[in-house]
N, C-alpha and C positions, 0 to 999 in steps of 0.2 A: 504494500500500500504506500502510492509516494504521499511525503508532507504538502499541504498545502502551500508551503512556503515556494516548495519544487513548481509547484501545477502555477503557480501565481508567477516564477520567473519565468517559465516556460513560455508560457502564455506571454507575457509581451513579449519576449523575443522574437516568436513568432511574430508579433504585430510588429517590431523594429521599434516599441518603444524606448527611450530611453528610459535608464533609470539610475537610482543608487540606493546600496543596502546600510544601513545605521544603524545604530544599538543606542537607545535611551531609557530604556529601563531595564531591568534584569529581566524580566520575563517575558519582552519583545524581541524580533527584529522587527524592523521599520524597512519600510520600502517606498520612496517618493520617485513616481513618476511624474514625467512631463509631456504636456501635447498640446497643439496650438491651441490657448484659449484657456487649458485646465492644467491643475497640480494635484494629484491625487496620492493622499498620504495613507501610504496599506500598514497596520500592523496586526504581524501574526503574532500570535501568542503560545505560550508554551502548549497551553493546553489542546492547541491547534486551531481555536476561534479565531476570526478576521474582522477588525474593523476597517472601514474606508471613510476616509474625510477627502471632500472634494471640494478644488475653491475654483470658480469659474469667474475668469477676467475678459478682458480686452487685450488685444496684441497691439495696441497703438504705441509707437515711440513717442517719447514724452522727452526733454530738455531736462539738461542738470539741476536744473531750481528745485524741479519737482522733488528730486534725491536728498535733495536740501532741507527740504518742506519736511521731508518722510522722516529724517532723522533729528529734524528740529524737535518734531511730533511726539518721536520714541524718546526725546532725552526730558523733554518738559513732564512727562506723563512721567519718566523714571523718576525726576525731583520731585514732582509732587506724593507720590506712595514714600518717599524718602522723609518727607517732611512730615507725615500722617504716622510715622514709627516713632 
């Protein structure tokens, strides 16, 4: 009986998707694929269960500001939880 873990890299292979395997927690691996438009974050579990989270965007090029913006975003949001300890 293959792991699901097997059947799930197979399987995009098959498709040509891209992908990469991760460890963040002890009783996962992680699997994030990529495809025009989506980022679909698989993890398998010891126990052999599979969650999938899917984030569906836009493929538009966007200028450096916006990078700007995004990490202006993540550092004010970090000071503020900083300041609420």
């Amino acid at each position: 009986m293959t792991s699901p873990l097997f059947k799930i890299l197979r399987r995009l292979d098959e498709a040509h998707i891209h992908y990469f395997i991760e460890r963040h927690r002890d009783d996962t691996i992680d699997i994030t694929a990529t495809i025009v438009g989506q980022r679909i974050e698989i993890s398998v579990f010891e126990d052999d269960h599979v969650e999938i989270s899917r984030f569906v965007g836009h493929e538009e090029i966007e200028g450096e500001d916006v990078l700007h913006a995004i990490i202006d975003r993540e550092i004010a949001e970090e000071l503020r939880y900083e300041k609420k300890d």
